[in-house]
C-alpha positions in Angstrom: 12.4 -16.4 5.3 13.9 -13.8 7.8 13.4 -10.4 6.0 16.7 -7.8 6.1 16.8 -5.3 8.5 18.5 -2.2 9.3 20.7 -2.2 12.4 21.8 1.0 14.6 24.2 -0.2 17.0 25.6 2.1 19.7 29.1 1.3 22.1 31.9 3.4 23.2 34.1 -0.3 22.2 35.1 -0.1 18.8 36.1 -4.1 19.0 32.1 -5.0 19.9 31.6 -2.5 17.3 33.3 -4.2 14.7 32.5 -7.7 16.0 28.4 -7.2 15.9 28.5 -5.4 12.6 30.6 -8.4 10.9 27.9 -11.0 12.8 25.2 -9.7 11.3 26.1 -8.7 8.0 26.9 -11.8 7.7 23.7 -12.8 8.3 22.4 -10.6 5.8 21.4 -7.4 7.7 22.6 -4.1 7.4 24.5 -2.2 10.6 25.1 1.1 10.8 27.4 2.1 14.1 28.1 4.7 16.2 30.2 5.0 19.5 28.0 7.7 21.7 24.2 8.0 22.6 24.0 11.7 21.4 25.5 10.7 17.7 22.6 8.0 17.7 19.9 10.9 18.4 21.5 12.6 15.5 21.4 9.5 13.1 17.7 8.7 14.1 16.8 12.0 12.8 17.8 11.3 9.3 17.7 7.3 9.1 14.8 4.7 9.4 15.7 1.7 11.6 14.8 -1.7 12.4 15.9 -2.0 15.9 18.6 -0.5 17.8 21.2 -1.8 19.9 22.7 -0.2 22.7 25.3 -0.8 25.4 24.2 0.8 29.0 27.5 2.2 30.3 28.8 4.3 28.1 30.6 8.5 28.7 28.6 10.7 28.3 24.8 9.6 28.0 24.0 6.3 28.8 22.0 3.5 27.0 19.6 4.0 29.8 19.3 7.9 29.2 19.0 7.0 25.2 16.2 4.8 25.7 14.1 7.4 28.3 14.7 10.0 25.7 14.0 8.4 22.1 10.8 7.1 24.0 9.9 10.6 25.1 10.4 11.8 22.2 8.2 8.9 20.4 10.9 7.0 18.6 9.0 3.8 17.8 12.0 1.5 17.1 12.5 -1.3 19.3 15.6 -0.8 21.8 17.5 -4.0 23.2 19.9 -2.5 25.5 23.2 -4.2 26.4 25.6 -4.3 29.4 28.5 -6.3 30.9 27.6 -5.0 34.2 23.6 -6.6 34.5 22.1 -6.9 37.3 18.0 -7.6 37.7 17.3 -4.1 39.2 18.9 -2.9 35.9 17.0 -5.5 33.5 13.7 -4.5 35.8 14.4 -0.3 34.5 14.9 -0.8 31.3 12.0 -2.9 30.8 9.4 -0.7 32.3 11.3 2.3 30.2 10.3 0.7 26.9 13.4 -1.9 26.4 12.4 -4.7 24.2 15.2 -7.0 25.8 17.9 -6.7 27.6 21.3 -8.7 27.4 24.3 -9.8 29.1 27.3 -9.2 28.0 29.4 -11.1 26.9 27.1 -11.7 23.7 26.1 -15.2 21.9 25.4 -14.5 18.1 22.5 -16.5 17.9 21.2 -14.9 20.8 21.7 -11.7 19.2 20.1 -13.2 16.0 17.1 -14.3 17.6 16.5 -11.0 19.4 16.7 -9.1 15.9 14.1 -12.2 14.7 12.0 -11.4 17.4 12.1 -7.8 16.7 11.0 -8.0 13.0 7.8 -10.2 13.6 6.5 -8.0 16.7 6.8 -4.6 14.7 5.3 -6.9 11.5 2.6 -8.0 14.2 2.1 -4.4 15.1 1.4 -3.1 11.7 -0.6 -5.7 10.6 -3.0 -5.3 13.2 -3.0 -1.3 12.7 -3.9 -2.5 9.3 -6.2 -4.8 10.1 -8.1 -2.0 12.1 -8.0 0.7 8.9 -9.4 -2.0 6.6 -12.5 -2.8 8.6 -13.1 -5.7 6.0 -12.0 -3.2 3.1 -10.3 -5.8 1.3 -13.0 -8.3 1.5 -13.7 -10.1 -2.4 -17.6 -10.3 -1.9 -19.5 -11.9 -4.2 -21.2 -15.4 -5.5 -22.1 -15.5 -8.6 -20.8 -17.6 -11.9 -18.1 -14.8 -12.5 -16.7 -14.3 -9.0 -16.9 -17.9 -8.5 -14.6 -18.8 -11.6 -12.4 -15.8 -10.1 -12.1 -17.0 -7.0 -11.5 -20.9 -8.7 -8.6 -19.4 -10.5 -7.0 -17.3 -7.5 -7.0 -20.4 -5.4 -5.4 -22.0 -8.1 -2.4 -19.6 -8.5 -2.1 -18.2 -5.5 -0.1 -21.3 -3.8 2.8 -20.6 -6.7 5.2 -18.4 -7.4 3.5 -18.2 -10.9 3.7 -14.1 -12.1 -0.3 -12.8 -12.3 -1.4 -9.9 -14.5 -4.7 -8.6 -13.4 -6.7 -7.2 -15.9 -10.0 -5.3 -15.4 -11.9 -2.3 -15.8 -10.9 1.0 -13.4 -12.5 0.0 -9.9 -13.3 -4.0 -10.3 -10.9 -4.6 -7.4 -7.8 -5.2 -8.7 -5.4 -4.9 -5.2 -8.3 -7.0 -3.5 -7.1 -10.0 -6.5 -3.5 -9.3 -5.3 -4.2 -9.0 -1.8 -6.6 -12.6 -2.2 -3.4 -14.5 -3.8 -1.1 -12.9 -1.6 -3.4 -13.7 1.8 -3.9 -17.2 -0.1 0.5 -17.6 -0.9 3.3 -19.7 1.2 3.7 -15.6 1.7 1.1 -14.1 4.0 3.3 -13.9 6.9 5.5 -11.5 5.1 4.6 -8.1 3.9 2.3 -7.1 1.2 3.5 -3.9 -0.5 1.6 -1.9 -3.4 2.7 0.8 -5.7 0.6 2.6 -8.3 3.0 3.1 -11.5 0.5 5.8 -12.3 0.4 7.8 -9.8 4.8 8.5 -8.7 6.2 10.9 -10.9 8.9 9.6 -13.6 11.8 11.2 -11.8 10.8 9.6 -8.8 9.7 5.7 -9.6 13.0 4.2 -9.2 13.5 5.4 -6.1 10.6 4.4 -4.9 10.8 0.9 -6.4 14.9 0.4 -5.9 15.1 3.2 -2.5 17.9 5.5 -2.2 21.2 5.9 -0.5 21.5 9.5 1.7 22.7 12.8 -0.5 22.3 10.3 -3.6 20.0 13.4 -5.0 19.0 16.9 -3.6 16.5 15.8 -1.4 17.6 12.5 -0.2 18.3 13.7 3.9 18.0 9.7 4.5 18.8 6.0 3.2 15.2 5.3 2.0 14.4 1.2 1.4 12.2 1.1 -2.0 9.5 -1.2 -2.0 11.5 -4.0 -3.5 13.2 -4.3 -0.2 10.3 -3.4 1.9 8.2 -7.0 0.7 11.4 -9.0 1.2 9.7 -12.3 1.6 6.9 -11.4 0.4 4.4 -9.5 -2.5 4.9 -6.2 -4.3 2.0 -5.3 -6.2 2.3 -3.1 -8.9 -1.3 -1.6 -10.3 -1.5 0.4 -12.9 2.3 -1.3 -14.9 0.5 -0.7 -18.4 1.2 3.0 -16.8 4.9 2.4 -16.2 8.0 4.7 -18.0 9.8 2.6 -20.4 13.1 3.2 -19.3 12.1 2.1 -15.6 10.8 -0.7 -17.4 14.0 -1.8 -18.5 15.6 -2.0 -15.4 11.8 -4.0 -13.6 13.6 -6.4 -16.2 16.5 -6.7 -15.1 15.5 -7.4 -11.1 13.1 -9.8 -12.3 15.5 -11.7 -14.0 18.4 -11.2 -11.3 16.5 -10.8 -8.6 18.9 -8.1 -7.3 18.2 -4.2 -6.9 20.4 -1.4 -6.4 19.7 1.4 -4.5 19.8 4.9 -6.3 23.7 6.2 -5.5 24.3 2.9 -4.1 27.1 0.6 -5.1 26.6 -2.7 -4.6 23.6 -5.0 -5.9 21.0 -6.3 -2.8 19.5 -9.5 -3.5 15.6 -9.7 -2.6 13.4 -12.1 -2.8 9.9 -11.1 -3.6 7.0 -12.5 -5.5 5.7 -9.7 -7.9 1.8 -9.1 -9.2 1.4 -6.3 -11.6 -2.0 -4.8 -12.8 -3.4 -2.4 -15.6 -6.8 -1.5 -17.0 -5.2 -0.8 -20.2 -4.4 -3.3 -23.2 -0.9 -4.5 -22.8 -0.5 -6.0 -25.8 -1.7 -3.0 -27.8 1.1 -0.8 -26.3 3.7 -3.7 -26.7 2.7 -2.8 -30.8 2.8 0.7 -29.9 6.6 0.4 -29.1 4.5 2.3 -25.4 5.7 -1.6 -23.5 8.7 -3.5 -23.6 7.6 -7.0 -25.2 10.8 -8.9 -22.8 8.8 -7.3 -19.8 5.7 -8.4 -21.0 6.5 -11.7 -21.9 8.1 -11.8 -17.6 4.6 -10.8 -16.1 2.0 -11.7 -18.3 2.6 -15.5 -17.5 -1.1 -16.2 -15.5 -3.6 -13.4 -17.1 -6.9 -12.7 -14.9 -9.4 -10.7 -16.1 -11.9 -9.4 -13.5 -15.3 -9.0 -14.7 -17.1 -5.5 -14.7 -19.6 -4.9 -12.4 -22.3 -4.5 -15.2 -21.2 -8.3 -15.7 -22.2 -9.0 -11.7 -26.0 -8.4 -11.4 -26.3 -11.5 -8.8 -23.9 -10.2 -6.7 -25.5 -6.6 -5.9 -27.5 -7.8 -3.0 -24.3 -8.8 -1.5 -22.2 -6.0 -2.3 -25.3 -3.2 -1.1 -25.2 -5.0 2.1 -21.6 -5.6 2.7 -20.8 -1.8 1.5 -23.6 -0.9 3.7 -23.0 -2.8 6.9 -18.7 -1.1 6.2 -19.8 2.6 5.9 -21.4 2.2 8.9 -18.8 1.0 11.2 -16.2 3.2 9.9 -18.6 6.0 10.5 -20.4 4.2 13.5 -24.0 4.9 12.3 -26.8 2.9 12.6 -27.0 0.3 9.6 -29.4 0.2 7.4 -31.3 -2.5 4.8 -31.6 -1.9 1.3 -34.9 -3.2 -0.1 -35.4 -5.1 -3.0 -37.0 -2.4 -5.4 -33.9 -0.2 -4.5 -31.1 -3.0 -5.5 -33.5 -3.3 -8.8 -32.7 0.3 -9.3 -29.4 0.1 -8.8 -28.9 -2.3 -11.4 -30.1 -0.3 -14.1 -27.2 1.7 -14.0 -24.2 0.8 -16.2 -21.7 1.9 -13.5 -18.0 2.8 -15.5 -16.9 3.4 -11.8 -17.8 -0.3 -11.0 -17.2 -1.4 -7.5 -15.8 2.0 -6.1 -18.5 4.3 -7.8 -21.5 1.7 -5.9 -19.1 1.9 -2.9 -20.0 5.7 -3.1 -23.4 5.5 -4.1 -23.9 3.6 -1.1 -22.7 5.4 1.3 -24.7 8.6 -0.1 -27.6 6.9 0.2 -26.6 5.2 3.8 -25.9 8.8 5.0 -29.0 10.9 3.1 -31.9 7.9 3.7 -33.6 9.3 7.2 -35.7 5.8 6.8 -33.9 2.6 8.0 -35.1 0.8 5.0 -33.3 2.3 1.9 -36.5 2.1 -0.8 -36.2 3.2 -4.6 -37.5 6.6 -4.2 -34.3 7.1 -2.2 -32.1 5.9 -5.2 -34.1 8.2 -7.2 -33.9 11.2 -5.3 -29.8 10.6 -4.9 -29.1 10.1 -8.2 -29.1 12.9 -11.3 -32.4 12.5 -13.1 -30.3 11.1 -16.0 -29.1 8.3 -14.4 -32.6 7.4 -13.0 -34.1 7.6 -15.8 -33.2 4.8 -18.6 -29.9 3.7 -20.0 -27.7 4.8 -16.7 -25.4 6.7 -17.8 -23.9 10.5 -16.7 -24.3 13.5 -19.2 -20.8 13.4 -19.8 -21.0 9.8 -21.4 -24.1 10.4 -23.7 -22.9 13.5 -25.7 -21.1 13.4 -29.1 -17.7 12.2 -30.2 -15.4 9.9 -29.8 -15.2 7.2 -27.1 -11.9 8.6 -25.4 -13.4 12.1 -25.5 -17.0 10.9 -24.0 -15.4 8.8 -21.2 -13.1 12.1 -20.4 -16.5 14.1 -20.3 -17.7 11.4 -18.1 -14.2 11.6 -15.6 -14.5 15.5 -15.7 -18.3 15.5 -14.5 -17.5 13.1 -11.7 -14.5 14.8 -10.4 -16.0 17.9 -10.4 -19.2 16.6 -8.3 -16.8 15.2 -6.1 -15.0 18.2 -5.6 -17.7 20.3 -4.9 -19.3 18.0 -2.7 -16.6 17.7 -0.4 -16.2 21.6 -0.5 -12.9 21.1 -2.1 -11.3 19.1 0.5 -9.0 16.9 -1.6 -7.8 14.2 0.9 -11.6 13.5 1.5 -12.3 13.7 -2.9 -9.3 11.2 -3.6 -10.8 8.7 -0.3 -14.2 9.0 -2.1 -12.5 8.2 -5.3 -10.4 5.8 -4.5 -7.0 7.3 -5.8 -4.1 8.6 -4.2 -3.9 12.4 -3.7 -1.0 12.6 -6.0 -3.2 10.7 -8.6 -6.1 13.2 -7.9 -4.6 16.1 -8.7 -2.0 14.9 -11.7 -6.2 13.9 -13.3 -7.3 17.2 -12.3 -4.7 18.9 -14.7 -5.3 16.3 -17.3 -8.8 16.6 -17.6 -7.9 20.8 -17.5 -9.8 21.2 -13.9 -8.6 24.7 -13.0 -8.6 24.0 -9.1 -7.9 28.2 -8.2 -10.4 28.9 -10.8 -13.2 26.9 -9.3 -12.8 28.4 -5.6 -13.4 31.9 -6.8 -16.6 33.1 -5.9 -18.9 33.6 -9.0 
């Protein structure tokens, strides 16, 4: 399953213009074209691309001069340069200036098919092992336990189909790490895995995102912008937080999973994809389908293989396991010295009811990783970290244990955290959202729902 991609191609011949655009939109990728070096500096400026083509001898600036200056100027696209006039001193230059190939002229269309083959996988290569270096075993499912284990039964049972999952769970169980597991585990995992939290994009924006956008098709839109449909071609977009999604964009999710088809925002013409979809939510789905808040079609499209991840309350075998693997990751990413957990402290741990789950003992760890001056992390340490009244019996912040009802205790709870977070990373927001878990977009869009006046609190008292 070659995935599309974007073509700039650049010769003063409109003929081999004309003649590689038709080739390759033929074979299903897009091609823009331009007949000079300096219009292709221009058009890089305001358009993302795949790979670009480019004859050498050309008036004006050469392929040669285009390649040393989109490489000065860090231009990350793979160049293949072209020329009708090759010789191995030429091939030799263009190589050590960055060239990914370099081809005689006149062209073979599988050649040029192959090259563009090529191209895709080594930039796929490329970010997978950048991501592979962020995730420093992020997106490990830890556990062994009765639940994980019939978790981890069922994902090896789905994951091999093109069956549609709905992950259900609790805020913080892991939700991505499900998708990323059936993904990693799917006929899929060479192509690329995509996310998108419905929650956090703003209504005005989500179809772009999802669908992409063609240049001036809004104020704002300087570029052709791919939506993430079209950026998991051949492989899985995950969409967290769907329970979340506007029900007009709902409407049109439908329709591409029926037709498999999207259409860029201000495009004109339907682009078929191919991509295996896994949707999440912490909220009841069938409960807003009554609500007339979900579209009971769309439900009845992704709620085909329901998995519902257990809580971490539900997990107490698995804290040894999680303590040390959250240990042993805040350590590398931080490169400090790791250190061991003993068995009084995991006992303390588990007398907390954590409502954050899996991200809120993610940060608890690493407090105590970064505050413990012992190498041996005991129960006095969990004791000192935490607020007395999560120490002391029933686990559970201030927030939570006041009165009312249960949506206004748990957004007592959400206020009290944010706000420790906040003022623990002295109001660095990028850092609060990390800590958190959320996007920075998220973060803030919860800050104004749960009335956290962020101007107010930076006044001094």
């Amino acid at each position: 399953m070659t995935r599309k991609a974007h073509l700039l191609l650049v010769d003063d011949d409109p003929n081999t213009l004309a003649s590689l655009a038709r080739a390759f939109r033929l074979a299903g990728h897009e091609a823009t074209v331009c007949d000079n070096a300096n219009r292709a500096v221009e058009l890089l400026r305001t358009e993302t691309f795949d790979l670009i083509l480019s004859d050498v001898v050309m008036p004006g600036k050469s392929g040669m001069e285009l390649l040393d200056d989109l490489k000065k100027a860090g231009v990350k696209t793979p160049i293949v340069l072209i020329s009708g006039q090759a010789n191995i001193e030429m091939a030799v230059k263009a190589t050590r200036l960055g060239a990914l190939d370099f081809l005689e002229k006149p062209l073979s269309t599988d050649k040029l098919l192959v090259t563009v083959e090529n191209a895709l996988r080594l930039t796929r290569l490329e970010d997978e092992n950048r991501e592979l270096r962020q995730r420093l075993g992020k997106h490990e499912l830890v556990g062994s336990g009765p639940a994980m284990k019939k978790l981890l039964a069922q994902i090896d049972r789905v994951a091999p189909s093109e069956t549609r999952v709905c992950i259900l769970g609790e805020t913080g169980t892991g939700k991505e790490l499900v998708a990323r597991a059936i993904h990693e585990k799917s006929p899929r995992r060479e192509h690329p895995f995509i996310t998108l939290n419905c929650a956090a994009v703003p209504a005005e924006l989500i179809e772009s995102e999802l669908f992409g956008h063609e240049k001036g098709s809004f104020t704002g839109a300087a570029s052709r912008h791919l939506g993430k449909f079209e950026q998991a071609e051949s492989g899985t977009l995950f969409l967290d937080e769907i329970g979340d999604m506007p029900v007009a964009m709902q409407a049109k999710l439908l329709r591409v999973l029926e037709e498999g088809e999207v259409e860029r925002v201000g495009g004109d013409k339907p682009i078929k994809v191919n991509v295996r979809v896994l949707v999440a939510t912490h909220r009841n789905l069938e409960e807003l389908v009554k609500q007339n808040a979900f579209r009971s079609d769309l439900f009845h499209r992704i709620y085909v293989f329901p998995l519902t991840l257990p809580p971490l309350r539900e997990r107490p075998e698995d804290f040894p396991e999680l303590v040390a693997h959250f240990a042993r990751q805040v350590a590398v990413q931080n490169g400090w010295k790791e250190k061991v957990f003993s068995l009084d402290a995991i006992t303390e741990l588990r007398k907390y009811a954590w409502p954050g789950n899996l991200r809120e003992l993610r940060n608890v760890v690493e407090r105590l990783v970064l505050l413990a001056s012992d190498p041996t992390i005991t129960a006095a340490d969990v004791r000192l970290v935490w607020p007395s009244d999560r120490a002391a019996g029933g686990g559970v912040a201030s927030g939570a244990t006041g009165s009312g009802t249960l949506a206004e205790r748990s957004e007592a709870f959400e206020r009290e955290v944010l706000l420790a977070e906040i003022r623990r990373h002295n109001f660095h927001m990028t850092n609060v959202a990390r800590a958190l878990g959320l996007e920075r977009s998220h973060l803030y869009k919860k800050c104004q729902q749960l009335g956290i006046d962020l101007q107010s609190l930076r006044k001094p008292e």
